[in-house]
PDB file of N, CA, C and O in Angstrom, chain B, residues numbered from 101:
ATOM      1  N   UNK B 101      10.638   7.273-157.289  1.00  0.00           N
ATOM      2  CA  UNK B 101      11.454   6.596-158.271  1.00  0.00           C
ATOM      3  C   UNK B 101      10.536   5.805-159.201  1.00  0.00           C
ATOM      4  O   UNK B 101       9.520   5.275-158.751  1.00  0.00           O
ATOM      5  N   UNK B 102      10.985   5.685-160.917  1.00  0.00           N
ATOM      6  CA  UNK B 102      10.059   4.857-161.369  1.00  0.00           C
ATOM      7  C   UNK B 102      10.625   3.759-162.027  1.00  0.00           C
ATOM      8  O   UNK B 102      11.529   3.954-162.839  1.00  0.00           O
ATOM      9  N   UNK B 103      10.160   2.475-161.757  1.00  0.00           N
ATOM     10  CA  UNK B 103      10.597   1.294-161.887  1.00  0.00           C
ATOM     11  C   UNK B 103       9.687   1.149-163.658  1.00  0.00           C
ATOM     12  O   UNK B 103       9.230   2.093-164.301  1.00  0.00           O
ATOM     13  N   UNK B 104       9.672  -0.324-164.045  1.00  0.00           N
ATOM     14  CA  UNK B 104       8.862  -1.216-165.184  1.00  0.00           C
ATOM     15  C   UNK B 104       8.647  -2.526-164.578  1.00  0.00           C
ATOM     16  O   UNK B 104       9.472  -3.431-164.707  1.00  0.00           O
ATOM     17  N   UNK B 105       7.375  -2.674-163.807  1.00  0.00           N
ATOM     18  CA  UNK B 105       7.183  -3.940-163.712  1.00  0.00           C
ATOM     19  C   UNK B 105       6.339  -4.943-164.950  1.00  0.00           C
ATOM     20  O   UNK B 105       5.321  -4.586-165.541  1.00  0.00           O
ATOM     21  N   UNK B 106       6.936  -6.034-165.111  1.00  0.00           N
ATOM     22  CA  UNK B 106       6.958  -7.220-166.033  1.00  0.00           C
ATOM     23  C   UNK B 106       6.158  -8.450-165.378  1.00  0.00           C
ATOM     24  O   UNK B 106       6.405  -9.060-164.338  1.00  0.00           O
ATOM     25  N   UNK B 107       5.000  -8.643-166.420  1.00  0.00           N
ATOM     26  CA  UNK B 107       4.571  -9.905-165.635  1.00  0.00           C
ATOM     27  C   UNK B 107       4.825 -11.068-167.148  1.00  0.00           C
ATOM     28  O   UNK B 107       4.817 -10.916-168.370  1.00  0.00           O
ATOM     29  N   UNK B 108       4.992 -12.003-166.372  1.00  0.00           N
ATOM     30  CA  UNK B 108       5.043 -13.721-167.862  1.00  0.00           C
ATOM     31  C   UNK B 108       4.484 -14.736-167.212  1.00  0.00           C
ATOM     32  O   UNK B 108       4.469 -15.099-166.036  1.00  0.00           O
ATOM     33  N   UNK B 109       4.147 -15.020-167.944  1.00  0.00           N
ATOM     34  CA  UNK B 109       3.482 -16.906-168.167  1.00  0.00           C
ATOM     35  C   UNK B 109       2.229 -16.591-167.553  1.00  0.00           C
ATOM     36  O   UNK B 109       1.815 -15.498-167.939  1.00  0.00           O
ATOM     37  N   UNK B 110       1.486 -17.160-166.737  1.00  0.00           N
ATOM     38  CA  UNK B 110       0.176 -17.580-166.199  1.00  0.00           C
ATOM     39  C   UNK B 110      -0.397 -15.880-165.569  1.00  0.00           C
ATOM     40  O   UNK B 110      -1.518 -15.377-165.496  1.00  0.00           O
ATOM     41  N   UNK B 111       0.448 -15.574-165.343  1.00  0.00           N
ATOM     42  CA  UNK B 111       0.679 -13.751-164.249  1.00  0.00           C
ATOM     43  C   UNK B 111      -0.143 -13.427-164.887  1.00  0.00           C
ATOM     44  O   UNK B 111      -1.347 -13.453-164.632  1.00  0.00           O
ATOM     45  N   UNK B 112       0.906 -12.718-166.739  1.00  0.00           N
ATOM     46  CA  UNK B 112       0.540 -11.883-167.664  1.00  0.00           C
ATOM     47  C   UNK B 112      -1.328 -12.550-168.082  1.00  0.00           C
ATOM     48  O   UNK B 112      -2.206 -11.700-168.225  1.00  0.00           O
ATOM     49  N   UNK B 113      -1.639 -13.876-168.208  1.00  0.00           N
ATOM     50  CA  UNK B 113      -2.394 -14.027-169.091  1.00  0.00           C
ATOM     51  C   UNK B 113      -3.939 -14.185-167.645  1.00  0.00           C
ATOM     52  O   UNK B 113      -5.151 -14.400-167.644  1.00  0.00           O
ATOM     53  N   UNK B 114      -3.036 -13.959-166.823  1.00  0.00           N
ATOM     54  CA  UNK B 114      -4.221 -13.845-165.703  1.00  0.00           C
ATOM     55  C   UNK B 114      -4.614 -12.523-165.425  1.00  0.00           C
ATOM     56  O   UNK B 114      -5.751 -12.356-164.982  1.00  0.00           O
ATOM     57  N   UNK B 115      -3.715 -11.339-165.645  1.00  0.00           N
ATOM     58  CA  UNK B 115      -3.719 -10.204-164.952  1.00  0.00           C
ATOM     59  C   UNK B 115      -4.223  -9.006-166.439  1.00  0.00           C
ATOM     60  O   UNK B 115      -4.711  -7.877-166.395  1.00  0.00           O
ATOM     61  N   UNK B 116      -3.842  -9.861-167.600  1.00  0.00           N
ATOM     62  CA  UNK B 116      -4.469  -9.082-168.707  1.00  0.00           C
ATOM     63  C   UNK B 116      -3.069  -8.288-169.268  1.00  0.00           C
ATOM     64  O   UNK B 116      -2.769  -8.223-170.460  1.00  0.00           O
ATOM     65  N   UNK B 117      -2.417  -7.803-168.348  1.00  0.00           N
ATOM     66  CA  UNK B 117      -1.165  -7.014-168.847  1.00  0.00           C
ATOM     67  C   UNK B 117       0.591  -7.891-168.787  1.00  0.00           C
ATOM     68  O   UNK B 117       1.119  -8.826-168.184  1.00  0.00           O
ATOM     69  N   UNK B 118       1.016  -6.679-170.013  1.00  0.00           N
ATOM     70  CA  UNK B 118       2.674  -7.610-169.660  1.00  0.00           C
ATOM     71  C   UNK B 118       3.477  -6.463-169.761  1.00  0.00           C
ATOM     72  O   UNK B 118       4.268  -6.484-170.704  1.00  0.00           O
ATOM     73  N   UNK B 119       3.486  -5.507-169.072  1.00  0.00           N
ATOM     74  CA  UNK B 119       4.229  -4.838-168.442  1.00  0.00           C
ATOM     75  C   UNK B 119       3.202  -3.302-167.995  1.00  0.00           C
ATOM     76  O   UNK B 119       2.089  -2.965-168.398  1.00  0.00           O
ATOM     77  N   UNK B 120       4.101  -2.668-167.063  1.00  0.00           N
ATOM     78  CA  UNK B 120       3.394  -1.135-166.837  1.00  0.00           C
ATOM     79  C   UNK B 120       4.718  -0.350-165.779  1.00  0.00           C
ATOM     80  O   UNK B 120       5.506  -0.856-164.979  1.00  0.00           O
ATOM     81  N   UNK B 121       4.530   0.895-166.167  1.00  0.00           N
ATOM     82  CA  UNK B 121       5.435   1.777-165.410  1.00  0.00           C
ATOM     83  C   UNK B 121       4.868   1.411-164.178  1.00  0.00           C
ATOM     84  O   UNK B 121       3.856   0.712-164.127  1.00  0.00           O
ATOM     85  N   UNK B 122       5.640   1.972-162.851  1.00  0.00           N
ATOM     86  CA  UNK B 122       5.235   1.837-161.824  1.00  0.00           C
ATOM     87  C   UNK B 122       6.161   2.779-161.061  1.00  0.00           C
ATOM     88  O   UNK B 122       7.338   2.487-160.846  1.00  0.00           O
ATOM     89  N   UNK B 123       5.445   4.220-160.549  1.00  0.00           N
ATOM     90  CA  UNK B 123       6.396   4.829-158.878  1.00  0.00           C
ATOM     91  C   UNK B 123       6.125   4.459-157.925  1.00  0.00           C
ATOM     92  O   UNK B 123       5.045   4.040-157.509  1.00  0.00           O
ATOM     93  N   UNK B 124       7.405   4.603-157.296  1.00  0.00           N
ATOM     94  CA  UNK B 124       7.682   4.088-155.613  1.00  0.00           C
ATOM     95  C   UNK B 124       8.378   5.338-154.625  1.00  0.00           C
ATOM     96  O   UNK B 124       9.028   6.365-154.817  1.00  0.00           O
ATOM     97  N   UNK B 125       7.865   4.642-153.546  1.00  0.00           N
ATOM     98  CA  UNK B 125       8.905   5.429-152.789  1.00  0.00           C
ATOM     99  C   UNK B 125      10.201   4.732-153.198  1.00  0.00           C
ATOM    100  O   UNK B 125      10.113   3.785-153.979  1.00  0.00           O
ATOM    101  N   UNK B 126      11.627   5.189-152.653  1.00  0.00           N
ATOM    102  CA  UNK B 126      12.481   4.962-152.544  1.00  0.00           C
ATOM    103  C   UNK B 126      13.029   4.339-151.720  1.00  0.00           C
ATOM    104  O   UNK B 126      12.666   4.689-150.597  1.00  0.00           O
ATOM    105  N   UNK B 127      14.054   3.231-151.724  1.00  0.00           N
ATOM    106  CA  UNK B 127      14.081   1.964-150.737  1.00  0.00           C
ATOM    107  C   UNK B 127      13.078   1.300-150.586  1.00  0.00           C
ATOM    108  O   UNK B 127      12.808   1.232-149.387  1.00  0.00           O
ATOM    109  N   UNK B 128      12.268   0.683-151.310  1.00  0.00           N
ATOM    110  CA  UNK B 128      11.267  -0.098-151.952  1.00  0.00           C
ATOM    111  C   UNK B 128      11.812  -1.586-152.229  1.00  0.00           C
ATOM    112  O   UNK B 128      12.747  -1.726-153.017  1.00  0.00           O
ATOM    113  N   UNK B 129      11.278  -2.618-151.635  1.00  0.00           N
ATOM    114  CA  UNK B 129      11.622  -3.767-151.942  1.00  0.00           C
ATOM    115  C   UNK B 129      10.256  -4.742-152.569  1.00  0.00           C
ATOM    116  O   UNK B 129       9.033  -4.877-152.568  1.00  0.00           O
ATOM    117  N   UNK B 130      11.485  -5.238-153.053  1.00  0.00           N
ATOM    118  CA  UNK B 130      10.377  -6.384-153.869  1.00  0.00           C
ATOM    119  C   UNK B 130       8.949  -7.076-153.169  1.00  0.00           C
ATOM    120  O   UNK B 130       7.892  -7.220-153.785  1.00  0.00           O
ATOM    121  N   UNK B 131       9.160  -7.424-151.890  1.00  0.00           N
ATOM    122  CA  UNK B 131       7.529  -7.527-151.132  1.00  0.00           C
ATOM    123  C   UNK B 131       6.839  -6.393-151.082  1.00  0.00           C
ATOM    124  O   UNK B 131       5.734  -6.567-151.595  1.00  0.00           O
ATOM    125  N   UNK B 132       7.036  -5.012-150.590  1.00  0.00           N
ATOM    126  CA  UNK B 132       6.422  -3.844-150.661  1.00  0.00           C
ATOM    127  C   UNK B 132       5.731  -4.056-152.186  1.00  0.00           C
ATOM    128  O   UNK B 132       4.621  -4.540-152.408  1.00  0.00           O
ATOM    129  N   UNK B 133       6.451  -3.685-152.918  1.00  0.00           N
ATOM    130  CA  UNK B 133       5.900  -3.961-154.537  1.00  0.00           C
ATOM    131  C   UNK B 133       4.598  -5.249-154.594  1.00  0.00           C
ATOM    132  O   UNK B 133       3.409  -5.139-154.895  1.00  0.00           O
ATOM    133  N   UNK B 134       5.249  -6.223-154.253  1.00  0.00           N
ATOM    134  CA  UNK B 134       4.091  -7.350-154.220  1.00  0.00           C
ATOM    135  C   UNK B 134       2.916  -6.927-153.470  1.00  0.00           C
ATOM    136  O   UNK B 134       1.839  -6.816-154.057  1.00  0.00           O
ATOM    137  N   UNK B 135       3.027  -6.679-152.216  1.00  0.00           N
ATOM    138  CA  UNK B 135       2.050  -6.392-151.279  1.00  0.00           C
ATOM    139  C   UNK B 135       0.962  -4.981-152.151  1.00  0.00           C
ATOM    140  O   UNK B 135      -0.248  -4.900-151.943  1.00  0.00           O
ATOM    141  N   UNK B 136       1.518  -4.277-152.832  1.00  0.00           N
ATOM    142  CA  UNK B 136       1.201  -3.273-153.259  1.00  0.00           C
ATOM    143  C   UNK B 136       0.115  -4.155-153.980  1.00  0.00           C
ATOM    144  O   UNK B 136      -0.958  -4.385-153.423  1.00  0.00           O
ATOM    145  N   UNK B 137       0.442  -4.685-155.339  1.00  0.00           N
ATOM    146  CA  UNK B 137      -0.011  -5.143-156.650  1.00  0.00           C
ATOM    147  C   UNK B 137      -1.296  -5.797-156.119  1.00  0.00           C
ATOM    148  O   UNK B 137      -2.450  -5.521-156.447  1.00  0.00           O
ATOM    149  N   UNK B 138      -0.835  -6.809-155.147  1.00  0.00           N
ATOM    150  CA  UNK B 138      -2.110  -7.557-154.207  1.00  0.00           C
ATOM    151  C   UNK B 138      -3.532  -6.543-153.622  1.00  0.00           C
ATOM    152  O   UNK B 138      -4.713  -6.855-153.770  1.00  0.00           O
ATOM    153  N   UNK B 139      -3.046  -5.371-152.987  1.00  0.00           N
ATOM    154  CA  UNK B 139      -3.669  -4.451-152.634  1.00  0.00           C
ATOM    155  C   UNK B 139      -4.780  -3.844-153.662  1.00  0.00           C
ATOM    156  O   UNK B 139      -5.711  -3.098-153.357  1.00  0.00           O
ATOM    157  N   UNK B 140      -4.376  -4.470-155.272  1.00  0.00           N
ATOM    158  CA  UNK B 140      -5.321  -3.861-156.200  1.00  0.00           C
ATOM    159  C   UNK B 140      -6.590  -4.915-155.900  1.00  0.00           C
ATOM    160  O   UNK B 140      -7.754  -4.538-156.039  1.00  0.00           O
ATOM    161  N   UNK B 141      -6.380  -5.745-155.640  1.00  0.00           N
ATOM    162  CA  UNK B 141      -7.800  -6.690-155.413  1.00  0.00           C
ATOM    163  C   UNK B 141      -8.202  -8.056-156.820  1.00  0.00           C
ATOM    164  O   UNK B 141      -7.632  -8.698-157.703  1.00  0.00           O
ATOM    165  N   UNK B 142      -9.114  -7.925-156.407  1.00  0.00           N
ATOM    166  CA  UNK B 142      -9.549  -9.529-157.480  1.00  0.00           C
ATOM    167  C   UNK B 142      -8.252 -10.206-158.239  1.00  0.00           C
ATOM    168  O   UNK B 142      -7.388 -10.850-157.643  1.00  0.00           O
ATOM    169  N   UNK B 143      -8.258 -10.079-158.941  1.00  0.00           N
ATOM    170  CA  UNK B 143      -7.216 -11.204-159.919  1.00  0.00           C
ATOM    171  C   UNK B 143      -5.562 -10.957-159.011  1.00  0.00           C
ATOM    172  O   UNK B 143      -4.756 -11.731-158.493  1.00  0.00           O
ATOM    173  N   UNK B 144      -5.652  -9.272-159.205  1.00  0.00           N
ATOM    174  CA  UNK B 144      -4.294  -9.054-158.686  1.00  0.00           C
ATOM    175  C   UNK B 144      -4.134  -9.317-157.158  1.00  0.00           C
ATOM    176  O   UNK B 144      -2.987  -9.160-156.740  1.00  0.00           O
ATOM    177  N   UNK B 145      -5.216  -9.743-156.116  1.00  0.00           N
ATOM    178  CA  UNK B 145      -5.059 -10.380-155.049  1.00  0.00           C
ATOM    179  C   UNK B 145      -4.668 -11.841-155.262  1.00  0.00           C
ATOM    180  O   UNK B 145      -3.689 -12.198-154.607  1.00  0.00           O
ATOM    181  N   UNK B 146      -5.292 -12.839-156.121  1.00  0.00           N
ATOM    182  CA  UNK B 146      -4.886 -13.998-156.256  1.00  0.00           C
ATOM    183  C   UNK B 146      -3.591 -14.012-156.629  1.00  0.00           C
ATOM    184  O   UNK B 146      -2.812 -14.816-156.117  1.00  0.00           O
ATOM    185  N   UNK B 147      -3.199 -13.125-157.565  1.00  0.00           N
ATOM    186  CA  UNK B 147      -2.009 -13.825-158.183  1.00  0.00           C
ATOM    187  C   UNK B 147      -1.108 -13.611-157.041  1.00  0.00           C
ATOM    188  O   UNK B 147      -0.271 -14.459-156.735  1.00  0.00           O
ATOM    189  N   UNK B 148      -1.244 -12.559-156.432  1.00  0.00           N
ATOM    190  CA  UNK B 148       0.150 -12.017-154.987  1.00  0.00           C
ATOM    191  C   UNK B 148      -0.348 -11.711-153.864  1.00  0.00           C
ATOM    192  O   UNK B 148      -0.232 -10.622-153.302  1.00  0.00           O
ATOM    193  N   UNK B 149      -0.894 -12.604-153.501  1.00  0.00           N
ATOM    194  CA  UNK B 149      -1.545 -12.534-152.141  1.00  0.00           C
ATOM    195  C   UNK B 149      -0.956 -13.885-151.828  1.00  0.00           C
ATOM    196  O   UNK B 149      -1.165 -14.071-150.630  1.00  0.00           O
ATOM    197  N   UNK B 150      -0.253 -15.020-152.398  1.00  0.00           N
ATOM    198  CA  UNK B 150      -0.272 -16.495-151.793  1.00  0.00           C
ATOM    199  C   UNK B 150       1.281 -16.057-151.347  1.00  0.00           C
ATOM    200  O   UNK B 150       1.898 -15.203-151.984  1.00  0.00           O
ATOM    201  N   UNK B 151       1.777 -16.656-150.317  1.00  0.00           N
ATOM    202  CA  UNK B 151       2.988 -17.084-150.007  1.00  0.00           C
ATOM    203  C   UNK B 151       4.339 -17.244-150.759  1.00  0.00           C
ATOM    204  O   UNK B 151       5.396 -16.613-150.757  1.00  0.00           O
ATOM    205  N   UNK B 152       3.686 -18.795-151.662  1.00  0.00           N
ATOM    206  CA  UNK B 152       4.373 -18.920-152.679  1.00  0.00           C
ATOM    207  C   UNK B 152       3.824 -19.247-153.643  1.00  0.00           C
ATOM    208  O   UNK B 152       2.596 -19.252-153.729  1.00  0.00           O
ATOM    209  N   UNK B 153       4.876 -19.709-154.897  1.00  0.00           N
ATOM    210  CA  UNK B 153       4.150 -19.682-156.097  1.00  0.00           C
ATOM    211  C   UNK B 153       4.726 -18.452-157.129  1.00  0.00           C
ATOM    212  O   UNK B 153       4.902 -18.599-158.338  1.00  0.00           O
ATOM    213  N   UNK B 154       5.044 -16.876-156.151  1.00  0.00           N
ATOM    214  CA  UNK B 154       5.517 -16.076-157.308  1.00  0.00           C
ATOM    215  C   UNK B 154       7.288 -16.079-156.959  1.00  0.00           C
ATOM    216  O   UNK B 154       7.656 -16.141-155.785  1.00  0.00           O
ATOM    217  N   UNK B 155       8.157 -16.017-157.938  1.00  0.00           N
ATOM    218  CA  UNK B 155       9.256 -15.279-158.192  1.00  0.00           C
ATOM    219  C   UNK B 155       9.486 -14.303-159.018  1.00  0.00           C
ATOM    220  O   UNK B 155       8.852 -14.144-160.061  1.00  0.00           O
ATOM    221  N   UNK B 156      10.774 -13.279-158.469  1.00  0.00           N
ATOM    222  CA  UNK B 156      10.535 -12.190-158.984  1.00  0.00           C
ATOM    223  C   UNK B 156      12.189 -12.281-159.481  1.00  0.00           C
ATOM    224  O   UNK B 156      13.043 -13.100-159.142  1.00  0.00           O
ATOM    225  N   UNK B 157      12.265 -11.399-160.186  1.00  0.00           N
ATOM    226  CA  UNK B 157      13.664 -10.876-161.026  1.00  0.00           C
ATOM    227  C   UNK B 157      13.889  -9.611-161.057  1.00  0.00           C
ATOM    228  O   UNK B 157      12.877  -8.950-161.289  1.00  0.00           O
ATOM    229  N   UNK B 158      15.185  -8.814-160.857  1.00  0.00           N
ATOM    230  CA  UNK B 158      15.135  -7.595-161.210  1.00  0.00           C
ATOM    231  C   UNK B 158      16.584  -7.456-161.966  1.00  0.00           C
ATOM    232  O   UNK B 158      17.686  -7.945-161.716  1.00  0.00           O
ATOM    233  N   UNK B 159      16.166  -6.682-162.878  1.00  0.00           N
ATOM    234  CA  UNK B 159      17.332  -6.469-164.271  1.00  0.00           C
ATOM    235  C   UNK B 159      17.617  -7.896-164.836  1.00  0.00           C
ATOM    236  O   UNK B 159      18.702  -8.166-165.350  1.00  0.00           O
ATOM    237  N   UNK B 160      16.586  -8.811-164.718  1.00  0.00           N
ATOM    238  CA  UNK B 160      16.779  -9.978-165.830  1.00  0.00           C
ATOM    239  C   UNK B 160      18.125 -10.639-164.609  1.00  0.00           C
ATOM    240  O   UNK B 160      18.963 -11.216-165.302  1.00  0.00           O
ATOM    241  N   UNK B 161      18.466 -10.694-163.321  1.00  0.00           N
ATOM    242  CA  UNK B 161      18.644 -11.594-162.543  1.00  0.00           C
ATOM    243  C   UNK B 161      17.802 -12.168-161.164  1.00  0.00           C
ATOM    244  O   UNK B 161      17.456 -11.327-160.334  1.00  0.00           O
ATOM    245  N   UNK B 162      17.631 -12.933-161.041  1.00  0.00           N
ATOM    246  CA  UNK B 162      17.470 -14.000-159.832  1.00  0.00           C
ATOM    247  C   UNK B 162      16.997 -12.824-158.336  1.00  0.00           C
ATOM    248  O   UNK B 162      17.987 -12.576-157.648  1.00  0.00           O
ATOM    249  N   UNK B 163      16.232 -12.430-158.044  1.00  0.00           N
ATOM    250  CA  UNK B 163      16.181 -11.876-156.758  1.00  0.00           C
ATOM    251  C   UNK B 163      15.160 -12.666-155.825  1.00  0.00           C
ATOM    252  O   UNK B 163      14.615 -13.763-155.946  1.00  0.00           O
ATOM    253  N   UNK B 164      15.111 -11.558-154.731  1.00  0.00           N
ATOM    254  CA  UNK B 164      14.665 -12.222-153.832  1.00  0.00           C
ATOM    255  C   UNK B 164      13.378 -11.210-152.918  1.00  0.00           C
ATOM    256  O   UNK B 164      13.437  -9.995-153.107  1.00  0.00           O
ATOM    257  N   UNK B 165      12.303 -11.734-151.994  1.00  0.00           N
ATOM    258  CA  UNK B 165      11.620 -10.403-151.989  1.00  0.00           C
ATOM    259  C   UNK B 165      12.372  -9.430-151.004  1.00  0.00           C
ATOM    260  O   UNK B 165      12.193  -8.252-151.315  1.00  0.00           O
ATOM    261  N   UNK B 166      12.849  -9.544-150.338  1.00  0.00           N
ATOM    262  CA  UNK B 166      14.042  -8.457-149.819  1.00  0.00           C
ATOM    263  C   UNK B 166      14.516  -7.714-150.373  1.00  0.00           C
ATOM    264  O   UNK B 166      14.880  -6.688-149.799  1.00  0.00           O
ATOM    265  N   UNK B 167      14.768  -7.927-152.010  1.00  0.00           N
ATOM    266  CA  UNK B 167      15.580  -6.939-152.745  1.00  0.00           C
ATOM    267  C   UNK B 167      15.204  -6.010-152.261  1.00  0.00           C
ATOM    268  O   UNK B 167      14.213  -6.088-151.535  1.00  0.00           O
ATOM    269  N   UNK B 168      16.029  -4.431-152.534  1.00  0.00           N
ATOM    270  CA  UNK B 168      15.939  -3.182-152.779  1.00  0.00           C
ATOM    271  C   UNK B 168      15.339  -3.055-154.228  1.00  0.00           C
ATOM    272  O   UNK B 168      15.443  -4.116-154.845  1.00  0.00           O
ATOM    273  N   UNK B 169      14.682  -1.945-155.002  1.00  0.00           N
ATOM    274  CA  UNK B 169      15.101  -1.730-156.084  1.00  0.00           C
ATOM    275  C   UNK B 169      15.112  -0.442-155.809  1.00  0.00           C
ATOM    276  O   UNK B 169      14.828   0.172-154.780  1.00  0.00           O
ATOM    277  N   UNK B 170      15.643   0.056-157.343  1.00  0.00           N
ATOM    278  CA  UNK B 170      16.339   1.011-157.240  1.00  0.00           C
ATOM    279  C   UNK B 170      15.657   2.207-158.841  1.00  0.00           C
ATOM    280  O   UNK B 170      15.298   1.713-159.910  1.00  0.00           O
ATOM    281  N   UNK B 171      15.655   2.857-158.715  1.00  0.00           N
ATOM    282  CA  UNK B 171      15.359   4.164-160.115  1.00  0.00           C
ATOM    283  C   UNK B 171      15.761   3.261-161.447  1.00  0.00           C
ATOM    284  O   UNK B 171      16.855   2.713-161.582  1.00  0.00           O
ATOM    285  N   UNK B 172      14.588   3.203-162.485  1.00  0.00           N
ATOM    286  CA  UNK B 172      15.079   2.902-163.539  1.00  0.00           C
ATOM    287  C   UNK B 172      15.171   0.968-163.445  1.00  0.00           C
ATOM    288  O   UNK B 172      15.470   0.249-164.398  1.00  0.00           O
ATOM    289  N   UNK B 173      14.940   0.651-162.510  1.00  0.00           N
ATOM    290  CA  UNK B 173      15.008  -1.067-161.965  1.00  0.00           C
ATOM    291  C   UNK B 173      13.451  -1.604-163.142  1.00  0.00           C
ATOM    292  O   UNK B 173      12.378  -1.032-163.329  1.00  0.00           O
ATOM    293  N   UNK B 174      14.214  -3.390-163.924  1.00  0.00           N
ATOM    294  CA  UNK B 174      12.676  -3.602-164.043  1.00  0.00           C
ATOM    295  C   UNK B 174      12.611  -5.055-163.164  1.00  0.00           C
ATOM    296  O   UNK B 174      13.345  -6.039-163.249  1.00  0.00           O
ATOM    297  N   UNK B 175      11.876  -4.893-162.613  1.00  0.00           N
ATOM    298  CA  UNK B 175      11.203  -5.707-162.349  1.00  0.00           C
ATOM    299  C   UNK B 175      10.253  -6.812-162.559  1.00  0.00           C
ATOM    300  O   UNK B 175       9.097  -6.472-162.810  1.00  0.00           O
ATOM    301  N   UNK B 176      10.618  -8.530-162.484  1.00  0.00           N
ATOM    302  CA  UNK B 176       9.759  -9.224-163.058  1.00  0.00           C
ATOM    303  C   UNK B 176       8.978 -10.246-161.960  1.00  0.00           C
ATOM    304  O   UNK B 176       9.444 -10.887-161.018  1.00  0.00           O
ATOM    305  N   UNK B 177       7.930 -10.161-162.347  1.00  0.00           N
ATOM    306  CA  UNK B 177       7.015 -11.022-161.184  1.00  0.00           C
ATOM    307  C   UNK B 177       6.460 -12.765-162.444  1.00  0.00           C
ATOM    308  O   UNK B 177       5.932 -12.580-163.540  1.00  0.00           O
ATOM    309  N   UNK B 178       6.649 -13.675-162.097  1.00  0.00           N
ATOM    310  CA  UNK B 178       6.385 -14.966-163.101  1.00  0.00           C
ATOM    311  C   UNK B 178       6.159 -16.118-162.005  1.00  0.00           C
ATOM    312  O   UNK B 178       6.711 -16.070-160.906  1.00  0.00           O
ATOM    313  N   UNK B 179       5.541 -16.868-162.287  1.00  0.00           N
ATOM    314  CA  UNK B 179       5.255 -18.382-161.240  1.00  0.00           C
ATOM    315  C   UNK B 179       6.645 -19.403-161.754  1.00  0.00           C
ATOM    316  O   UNK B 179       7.393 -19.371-162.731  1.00  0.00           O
ATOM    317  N   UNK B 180       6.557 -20.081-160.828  1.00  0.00           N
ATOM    318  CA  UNK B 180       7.660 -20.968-161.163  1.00  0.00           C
ATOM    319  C   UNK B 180       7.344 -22.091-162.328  1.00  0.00           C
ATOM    320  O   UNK B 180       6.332 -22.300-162.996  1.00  0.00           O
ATOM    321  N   UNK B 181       8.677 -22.746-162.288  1.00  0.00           N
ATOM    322  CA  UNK B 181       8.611 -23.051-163.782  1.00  0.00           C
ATOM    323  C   UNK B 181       8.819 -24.576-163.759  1.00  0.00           C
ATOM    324  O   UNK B 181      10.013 -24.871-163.790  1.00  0.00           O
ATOM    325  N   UNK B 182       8.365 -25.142-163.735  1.00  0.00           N
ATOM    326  CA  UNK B 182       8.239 -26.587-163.547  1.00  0.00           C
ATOM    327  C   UNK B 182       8.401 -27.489-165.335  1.00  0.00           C
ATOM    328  O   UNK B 182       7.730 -27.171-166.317  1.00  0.00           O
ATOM    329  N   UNK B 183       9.345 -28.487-165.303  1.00  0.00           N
ATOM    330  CA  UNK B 183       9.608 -29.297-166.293  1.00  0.00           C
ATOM    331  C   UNK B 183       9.570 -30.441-166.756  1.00  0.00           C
ATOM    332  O   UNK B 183      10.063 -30.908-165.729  1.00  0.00           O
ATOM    333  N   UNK B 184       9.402 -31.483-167.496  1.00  0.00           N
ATOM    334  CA  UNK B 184       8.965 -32.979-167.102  1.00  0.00           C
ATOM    335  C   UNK B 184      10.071 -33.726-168.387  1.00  0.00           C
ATOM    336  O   UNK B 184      10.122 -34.948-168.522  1.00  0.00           O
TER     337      UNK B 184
END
């Protein structure tokens, strides 16, 4: 299946990119995906290798890393968002 993963804020300007196709197996959840991205090494280990720190979105709502995604899903990976 092929997803669009989306990176913003600190991600994108750490990782160099702000978006890229991406296939999966099918029944693919949002940690698999993370764990994946991490698996590329240097930068993309820092950014998704920590615990916390990332949230993710899929179709522009609120998920969680449990999600499923699904064919055609985009996917967004961004740090949290802190306000003063």
């Amino acid at each position: 299946m092929n997803i669009t993963i989306c990176y913003f804020a600190r991600f994108r300007e750490k990782l160099g990119v702000q978006q890229e196709n991406y296939t999966l197996p099918k029944n693919s959840t949002c940690k698999e995906i993370k764990s994946m991205l991490s698996n590329r090494g240097g930068s993309w280990q820092e950014v998704f290798s920590c615990t916390q720190g990332v949230l993710v979105a899929v179709n522009q709502e609120m998920a969680t890393l449990d999600s499923v995604v699904t064919d055609g899903d985009e996917v967004a990976f961004f740090p949290p968002v802190t306000g003063g």
